[in-house]
Every structure is written in C-alpha cells, then in structure tokens.
C-alpha positions as CSV (number, residue, x, y, z in Angstrom):
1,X,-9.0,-14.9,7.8
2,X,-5.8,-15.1,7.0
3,X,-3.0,-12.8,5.1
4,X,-2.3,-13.6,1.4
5,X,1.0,-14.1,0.5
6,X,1.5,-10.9,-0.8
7,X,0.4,-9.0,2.4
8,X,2.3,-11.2,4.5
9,X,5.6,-10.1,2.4
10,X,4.8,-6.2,2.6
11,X,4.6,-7.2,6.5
12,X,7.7,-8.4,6.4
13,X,9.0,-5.7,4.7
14,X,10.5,-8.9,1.9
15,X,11.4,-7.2,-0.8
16,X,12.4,-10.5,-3.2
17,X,9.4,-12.3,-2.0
18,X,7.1,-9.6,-3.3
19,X,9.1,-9.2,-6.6
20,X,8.5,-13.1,-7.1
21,X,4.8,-13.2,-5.9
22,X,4.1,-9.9,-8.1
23,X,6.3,-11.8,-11.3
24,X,3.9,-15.1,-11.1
25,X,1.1,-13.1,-10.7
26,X,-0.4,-11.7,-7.5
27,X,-3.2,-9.4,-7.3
28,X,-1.4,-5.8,-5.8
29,X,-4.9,-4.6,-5.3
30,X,-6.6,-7.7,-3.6
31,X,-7.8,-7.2,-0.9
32,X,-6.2,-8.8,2.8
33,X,-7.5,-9.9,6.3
34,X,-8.0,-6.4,7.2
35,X,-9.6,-5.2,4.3
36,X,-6.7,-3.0,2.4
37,X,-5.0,-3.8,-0.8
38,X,-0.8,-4.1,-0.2
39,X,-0.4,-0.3,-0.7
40,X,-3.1,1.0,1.4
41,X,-2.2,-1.9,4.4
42,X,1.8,-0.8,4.1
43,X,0.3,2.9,4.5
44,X,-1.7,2.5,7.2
45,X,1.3,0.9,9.3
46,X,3.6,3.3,7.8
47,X,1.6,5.7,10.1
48,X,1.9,3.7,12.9
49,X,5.9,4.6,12.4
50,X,5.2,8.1,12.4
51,X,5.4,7.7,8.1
52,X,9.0,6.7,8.6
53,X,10.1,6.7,4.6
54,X,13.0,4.5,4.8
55,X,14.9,3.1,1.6
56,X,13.0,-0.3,2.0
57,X,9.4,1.6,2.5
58,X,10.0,3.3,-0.8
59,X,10.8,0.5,-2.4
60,X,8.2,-1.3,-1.0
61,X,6.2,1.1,-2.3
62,X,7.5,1.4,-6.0
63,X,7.4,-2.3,-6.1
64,X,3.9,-2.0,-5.9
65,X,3.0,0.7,-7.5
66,X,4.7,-0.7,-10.6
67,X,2.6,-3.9,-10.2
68,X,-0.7,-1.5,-10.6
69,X,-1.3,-1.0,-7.2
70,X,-4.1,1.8,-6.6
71,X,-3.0,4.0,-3.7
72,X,-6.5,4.0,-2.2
73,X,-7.2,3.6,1.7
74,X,-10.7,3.2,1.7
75,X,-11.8,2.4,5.6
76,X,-8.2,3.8,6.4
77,X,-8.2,7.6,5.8
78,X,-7.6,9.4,2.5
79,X,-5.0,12.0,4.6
80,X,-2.7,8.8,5.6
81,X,-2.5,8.3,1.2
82,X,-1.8,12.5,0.4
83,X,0.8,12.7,3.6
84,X,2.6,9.3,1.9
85,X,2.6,11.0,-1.5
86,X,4.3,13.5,-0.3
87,X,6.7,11.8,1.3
88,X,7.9,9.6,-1.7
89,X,8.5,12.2,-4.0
C-alpha cells in the first residue's frame, strides 16, 4: 500500500503541497502505508534525526496541527509525541 498524498508531502518535507492538499480537503488524521496519521509519521522520522526542529519541521508541524491533526503515535511510542512537544514550544 501506498502513501496518500498527504503523507507523501510531509515526506517530502513540501510545505505548499500540504497547504493545497489540506485547503481541498485531505484528512490530517488518515491514516498512511505505515499506519500513522501525517503528525505521528513526521514524528516518528523526526526521531530518526535525532528530533532535529528545523524551521520547515515546525512548520510542518503547525500546518498540521491547524488542519486538526491529533498528535497521537499509537504503534510509534507516546515518549517520541511529549519529547516533540517540547521541542516546538
């Protein structure tokens, strides 16, 4: 299975792309080819980088969060969500 379009952008770190597919209406909490909403997929690579916060990550993460993304990492680890939380505020 495959990466929705949505997922593929967070990937890609595509910051317009992910403003357009969130504006026509993609889901920020479906669910992608491994299992994790956007959020939860972007943290769980984030920790791969050593939760690297860079300008794009956070706004990564904002664009989604304003799209009603739900910062859950069920399957991923609830410490990977609380260690990003404290690194975007």
């Amino acid at each position: 299975m495959a990466d929705d379009p949505l997922h593929e952008a967070v990937r890609r770190a595509d910051l317009a792309a992910m403003r357009a597919l969130i504006a026509h209406g993609a889901d920020a909490n479906a669910l992608g080819a491994q299992g994790l909403p956007p959020l939860a997929y972007l943290l769980h690579h984030m920790n791969w980088l050593g939760f690297v916060l860079t300008d794009d990550m956070r706004e990564l993460i904002l664009i989604l969060a304003q799209a009603g993304a739900r910062p859950s990492l069920k399957g991923a680890g609830e410490l990977a969500t609380a260690e990003a939380r404290a690194n975007v505020a």
